[in-house]
C-alpha positions as CSV (number, residue, x, y, z in Angstrom):
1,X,-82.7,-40.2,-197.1
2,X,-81.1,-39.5,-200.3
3,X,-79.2,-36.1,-200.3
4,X,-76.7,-36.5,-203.3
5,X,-76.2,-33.0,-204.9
6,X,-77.1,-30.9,-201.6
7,X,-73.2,-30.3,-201.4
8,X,-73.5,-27.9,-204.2
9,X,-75.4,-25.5,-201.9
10,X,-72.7,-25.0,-199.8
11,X,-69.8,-22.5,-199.8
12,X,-66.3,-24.0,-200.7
13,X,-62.7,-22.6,-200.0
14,X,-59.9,-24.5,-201.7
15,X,-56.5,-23.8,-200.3
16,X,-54.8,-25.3,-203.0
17,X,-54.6,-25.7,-206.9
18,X,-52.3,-25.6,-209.6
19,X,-54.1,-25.1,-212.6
20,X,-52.5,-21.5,-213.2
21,X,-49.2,-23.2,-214.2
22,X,-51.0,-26.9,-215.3
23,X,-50.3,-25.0,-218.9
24,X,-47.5,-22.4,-220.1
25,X,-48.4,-22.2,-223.2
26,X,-51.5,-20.1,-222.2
27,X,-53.8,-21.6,-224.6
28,X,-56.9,-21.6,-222.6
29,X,-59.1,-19.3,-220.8
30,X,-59.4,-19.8,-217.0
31,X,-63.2,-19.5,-217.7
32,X,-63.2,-23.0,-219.2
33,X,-59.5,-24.3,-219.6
34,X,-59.7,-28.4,-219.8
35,X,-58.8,-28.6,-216.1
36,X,-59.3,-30.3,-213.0
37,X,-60.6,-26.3,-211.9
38,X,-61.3,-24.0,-214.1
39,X,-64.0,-20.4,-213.4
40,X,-66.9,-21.8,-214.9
41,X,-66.7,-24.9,-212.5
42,X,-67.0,-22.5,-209.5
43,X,-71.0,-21.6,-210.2
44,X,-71.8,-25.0,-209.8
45,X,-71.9,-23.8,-205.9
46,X,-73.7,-21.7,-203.4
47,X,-70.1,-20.2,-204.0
48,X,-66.4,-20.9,-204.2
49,X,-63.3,-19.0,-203.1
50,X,-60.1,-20.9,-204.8
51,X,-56.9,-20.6,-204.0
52,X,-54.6,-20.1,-207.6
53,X,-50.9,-20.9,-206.8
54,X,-48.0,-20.0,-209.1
55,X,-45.7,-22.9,-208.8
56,X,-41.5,-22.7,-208.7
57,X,-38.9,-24.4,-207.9
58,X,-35.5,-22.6,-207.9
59,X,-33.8,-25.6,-209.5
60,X,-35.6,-25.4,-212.8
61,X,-37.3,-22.2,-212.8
62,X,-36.0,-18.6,-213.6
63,X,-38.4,-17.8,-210.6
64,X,-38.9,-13.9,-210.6
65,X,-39.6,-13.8,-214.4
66,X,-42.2,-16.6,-214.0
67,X,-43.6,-15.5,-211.3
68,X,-43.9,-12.1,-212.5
69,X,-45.5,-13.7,-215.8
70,X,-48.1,-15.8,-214.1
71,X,-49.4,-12.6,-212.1
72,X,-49.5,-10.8,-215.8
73,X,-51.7,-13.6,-216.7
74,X,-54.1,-14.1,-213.6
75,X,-54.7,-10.5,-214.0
76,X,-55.5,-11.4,-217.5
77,X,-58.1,-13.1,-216.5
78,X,-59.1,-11.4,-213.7
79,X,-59.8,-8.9,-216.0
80,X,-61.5,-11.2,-218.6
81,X,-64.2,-12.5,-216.0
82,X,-65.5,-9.5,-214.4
83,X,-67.2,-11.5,-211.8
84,X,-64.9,-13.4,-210.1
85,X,-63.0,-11.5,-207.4
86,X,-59.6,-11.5,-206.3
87,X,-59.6,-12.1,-202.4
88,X,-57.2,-9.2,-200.8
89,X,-58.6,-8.1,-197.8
90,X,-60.3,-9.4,-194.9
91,X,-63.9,-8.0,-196.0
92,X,-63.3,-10.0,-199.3
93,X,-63.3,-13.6,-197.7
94,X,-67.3,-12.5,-197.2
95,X,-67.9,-10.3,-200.2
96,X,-66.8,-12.7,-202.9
97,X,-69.3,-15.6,-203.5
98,X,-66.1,-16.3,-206.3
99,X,-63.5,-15.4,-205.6
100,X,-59.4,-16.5,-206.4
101,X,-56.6,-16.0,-203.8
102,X,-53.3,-16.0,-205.4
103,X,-50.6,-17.7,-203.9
104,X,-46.7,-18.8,-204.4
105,X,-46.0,-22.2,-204.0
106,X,-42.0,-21.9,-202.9
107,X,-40.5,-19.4,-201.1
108,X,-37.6,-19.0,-203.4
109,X,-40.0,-16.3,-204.8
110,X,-38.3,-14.5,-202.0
111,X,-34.7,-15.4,-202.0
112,X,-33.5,-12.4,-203.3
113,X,-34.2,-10.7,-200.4
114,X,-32.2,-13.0,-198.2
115,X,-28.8,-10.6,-199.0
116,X,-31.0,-7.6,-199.2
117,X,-30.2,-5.4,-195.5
118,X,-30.3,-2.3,-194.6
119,X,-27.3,-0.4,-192.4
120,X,-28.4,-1.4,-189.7
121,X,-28.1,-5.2,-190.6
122,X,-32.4,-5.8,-190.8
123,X,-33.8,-7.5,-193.9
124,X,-36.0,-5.1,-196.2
125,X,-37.9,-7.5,-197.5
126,X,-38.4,-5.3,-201.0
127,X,-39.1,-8.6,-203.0
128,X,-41.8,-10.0,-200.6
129,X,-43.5,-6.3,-200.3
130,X,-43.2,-6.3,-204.0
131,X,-45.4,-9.1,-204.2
132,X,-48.1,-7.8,-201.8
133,X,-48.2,-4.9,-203.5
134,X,-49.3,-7.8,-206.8
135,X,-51.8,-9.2,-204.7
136,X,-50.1,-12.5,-203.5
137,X,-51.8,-13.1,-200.1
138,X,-50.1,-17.3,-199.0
139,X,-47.3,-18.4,-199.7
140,X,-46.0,-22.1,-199.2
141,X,-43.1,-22.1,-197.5
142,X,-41.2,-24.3,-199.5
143,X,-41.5,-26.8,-202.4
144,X,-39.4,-29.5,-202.7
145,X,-36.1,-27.8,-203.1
146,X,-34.5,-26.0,-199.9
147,X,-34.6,-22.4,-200.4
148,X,-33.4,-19.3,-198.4
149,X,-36.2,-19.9,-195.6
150,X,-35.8,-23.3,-194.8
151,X,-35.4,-26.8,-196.1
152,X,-38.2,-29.3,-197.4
153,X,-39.6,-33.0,-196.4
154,X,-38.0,-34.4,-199.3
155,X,-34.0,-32.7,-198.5
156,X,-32.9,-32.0,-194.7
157,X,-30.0,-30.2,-194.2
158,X,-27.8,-28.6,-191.3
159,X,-28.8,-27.1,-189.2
160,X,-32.6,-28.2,-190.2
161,X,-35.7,-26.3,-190.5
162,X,-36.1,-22.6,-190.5
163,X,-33.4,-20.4,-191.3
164,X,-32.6,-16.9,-190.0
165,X,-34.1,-15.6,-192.9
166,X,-36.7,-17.8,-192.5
167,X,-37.7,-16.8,-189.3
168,X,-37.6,-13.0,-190.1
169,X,-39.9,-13.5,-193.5
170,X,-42.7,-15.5,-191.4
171,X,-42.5,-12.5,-188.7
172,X,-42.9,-9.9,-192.3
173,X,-45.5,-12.0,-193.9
174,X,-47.5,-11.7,-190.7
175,X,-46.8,-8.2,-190.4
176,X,-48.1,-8.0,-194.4
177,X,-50.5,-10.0,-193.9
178,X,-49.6,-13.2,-196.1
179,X,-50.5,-16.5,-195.3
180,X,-47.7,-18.9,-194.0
181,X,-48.8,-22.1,-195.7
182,X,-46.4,-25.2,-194.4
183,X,-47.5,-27.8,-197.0
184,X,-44.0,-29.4,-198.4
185,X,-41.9,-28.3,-195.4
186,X,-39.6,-30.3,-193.1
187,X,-40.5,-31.7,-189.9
188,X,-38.1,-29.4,-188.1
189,X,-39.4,-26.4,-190.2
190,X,-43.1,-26.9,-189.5
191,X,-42.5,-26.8,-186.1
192,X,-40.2,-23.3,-186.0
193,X,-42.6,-21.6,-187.9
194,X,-45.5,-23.5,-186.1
195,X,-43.9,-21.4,-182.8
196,X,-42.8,-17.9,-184.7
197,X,-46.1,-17.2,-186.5
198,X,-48.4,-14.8,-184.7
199,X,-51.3,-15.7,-187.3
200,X,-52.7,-18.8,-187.6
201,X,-50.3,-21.3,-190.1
202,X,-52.0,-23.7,-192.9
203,X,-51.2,-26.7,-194.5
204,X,-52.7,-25.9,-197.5
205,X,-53.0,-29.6,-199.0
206,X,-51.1,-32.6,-196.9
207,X,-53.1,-35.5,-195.3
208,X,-52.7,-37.8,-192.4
209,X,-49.1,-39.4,-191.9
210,X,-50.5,-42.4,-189.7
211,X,-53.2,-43.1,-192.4
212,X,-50.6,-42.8,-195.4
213,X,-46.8,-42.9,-194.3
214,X,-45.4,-40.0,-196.5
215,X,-43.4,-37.2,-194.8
216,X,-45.5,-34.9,-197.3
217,X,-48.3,-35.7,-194.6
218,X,-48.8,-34.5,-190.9
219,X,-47.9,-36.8,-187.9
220,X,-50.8,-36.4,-185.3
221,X,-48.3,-34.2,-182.6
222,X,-48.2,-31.4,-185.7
223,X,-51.6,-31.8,-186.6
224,X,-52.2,-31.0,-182.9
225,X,-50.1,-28.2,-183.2
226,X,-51.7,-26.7,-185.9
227,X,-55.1,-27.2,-184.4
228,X,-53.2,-25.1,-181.1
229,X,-52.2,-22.2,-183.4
230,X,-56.3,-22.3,-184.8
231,X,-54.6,-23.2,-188.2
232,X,-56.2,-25.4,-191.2
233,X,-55.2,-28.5,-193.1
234,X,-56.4,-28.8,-196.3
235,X,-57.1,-32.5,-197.3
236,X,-55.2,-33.4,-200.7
237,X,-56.3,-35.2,-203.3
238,X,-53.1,-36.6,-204.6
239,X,-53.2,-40.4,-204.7
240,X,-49.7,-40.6,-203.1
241,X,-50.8,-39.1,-199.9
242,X,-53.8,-40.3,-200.0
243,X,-52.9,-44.2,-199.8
244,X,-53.6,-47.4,-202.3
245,X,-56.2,-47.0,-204.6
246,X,-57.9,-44.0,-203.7
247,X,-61.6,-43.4,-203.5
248,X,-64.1,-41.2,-202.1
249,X,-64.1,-43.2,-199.1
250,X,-60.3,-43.3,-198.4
251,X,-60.4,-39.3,-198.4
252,X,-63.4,-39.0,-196.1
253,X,-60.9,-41.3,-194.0
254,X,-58.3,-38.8,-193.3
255,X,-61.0,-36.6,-192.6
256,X,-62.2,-38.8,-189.9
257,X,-58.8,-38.7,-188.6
258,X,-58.3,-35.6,-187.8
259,X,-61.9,-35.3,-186.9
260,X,-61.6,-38.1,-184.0
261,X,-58.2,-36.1,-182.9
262,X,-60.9,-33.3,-181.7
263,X,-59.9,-31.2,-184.7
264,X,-63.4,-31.0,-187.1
265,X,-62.8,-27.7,-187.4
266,X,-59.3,-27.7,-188.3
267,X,-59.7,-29.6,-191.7
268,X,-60.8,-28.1,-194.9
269,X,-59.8,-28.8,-198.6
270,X,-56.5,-28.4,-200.4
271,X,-57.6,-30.4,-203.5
272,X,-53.8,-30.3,-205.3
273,X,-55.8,-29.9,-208.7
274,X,-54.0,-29.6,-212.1
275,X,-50.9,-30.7,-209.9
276,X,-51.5,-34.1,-209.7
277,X,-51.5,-36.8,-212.4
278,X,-54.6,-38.6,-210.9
279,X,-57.5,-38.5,-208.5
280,X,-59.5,-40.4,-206.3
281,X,-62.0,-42.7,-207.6
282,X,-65.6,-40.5,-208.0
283,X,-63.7,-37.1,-208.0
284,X,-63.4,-35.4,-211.3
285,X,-62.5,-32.2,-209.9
286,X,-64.3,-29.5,-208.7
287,X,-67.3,-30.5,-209.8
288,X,-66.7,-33.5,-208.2
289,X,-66.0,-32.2,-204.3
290,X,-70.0,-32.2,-203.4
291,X,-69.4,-36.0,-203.0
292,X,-67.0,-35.6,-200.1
293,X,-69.9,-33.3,-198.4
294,X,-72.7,-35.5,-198.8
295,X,-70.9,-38.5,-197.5
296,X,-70.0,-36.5,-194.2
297,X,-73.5,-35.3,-193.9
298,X,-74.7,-39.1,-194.3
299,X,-72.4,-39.9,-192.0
300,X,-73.7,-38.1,-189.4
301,X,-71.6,-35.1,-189.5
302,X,-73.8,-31.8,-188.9
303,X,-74.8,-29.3,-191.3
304,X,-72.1,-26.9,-189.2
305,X,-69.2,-29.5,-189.5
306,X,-69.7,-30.2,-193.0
307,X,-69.6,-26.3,-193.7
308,X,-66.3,-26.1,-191.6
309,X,-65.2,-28.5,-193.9
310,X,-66.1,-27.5,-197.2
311,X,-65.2,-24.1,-196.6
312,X,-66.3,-21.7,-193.8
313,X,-62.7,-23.2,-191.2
314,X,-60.0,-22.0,-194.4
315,X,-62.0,-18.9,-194.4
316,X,-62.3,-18.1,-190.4
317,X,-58.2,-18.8,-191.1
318,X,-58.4,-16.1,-193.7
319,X,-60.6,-13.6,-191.6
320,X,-57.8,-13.8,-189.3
321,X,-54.8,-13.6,-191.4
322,X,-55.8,-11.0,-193.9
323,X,-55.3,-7.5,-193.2
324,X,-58.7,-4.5,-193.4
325,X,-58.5,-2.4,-197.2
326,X,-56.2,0.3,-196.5
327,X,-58.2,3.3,-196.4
């Protein structure tokens, strides 16, 4: 039965892009910058929540200013295309049919409030309420750089994984209601804030470490832990992590993976567009992800699963995370 282009009726969530920072010069509208993602690519489906990262890394950024530049500039546009809304609340996730959930990817955003305490010794946290307060609802734990909370899969240190601070931010961002997102993070650190978190964690965009041996990816014990917290891993679309030669197939084979370890509903899309150099073989970009649902439904995957997968598991995460509108 030929069903090519029937993945465009269904409802995507992307955890992960980074086409907000892809360009600094700001040349482009987000409507239809020359990107892997950009607005006008959402309509192509029955609709499309995307989440917009701003990307820093405290060893070459000035990372306040720039992320207090790149929120200027997704308001911008925000207020440039009328009808796409920004995902805040809970009742968003379901009101939006697009929608864009901005996000920090590196939680040096937050350093500054690591020598920030009160008299009685407890962090404040005035940076990271700060950045509620902009709209930033996930933020990924680290990039590759160690920061105040913890240290990253590509430099350990001593003691490894979460730090004190570290610990007490992932305690406020629940509290906040901000998305803990453990894409880039040590093994050690995964874990600790695997076992702090009272909300459901994400990997936004890392893949299968058994299928593609790259500590960016998840061994099958934390991929089983994720799945025990009723977290998300979103698959990524980076070449590296993907394995030799990428195609189509190759990503609906980490998909399998998780799928056989009973965890189908625990896998969704982190695409890594506008961050990567390359894609997959058949993928494009967003125009492009219909392929990976079609293939599943061909497969034999059910109309349920392959709605988990595209979208509907990152947003029963979100549902959970996200706080009600303040009244």
């Amino acid at each position: 039965m030929e069903i090519d282009g029937n993945g465009m009726n269904r409802s995507v969530f992307d955890a992960h892009c980074d086409t907000l920072t892809a360009f600094d010069t700001y040349r482009y509208s987000l409507y239809d910058a020359p990107c892997h993602f950009n607005l006008s690519k959402q309509l192509g489906y029955k609709g499309h929540i995307q989440v917009a990262d701003i990307w820093v890394d405290r060893g070459r950024h000035d990372v306040d200013s720039r992320v207090d530049r790149y929120i200027d500039y997704f308001n911008s546009q925000l207020a440039a295309n009328g009808d796409v809304g920004q995902i805040l609340w809970r009742e968003d996730i379901d009101a939006c049919r697009r929608g864009l959930l901005l996000g920090i990817e590196g939680g040096e955003c937050i350093d500054s409030d690591a020598a920030d305490r009160d008299a009685d010794g407890q962090w404040r946290f005035s940076r990271l309420r700060c950045l509620f307060g902009k709209g930033v609802r996930l933020i990924t734990v680290t990039w590759n750089t160690p920061n105040e909370m913890s240290d990253t899969n590509c430099a350990a240190r001593e003691p490894a994984g979460l730090t004190a601070f570290g610990a007490a931010a992932v305690k406020e961002m629940n509290r906040l209601g901000i998305a803990v997102d453990l894409s880039h993070i040590s093994d050690r650190g995964f874990y600790d804030a695997a076992e702090i978190s009272a909300a459901p964690v994400i990997t936004s965009h890392s893949n299968s470490r058994a299928l593609c041996a790259h500590s960016r990816n998840l061994t099958d014990d934390m991929f089983l832990t994720l799945t025990a917290k009723g977290g998300v891993t979103g698959i990524n679309l980076c070449p590296g992590f993907l394995g030799e030669d990428p195609d189509v197939d190759t990503v609906i084979a980490h998909i399998e993976h998780f799928a056989a370890l009973g965890g189908v509903s625990n896998v969704g899309i982190g695409s890594d567009f506008d961050g990567v150099e390359a894609l997959p073989k058949g993928i494009e970009g967003t125009e492009s992800l219909y392929k990976i649902f079609d293939r599943l439904l061909r497969m034999g995957y059910t109309e349920e699963q392959v709605d988990g997968i595209a979208g509907e598991n990152f947003r029963r995460v979100f549902r959970a995370v996200l706080r009600e509108a303040d009244r």
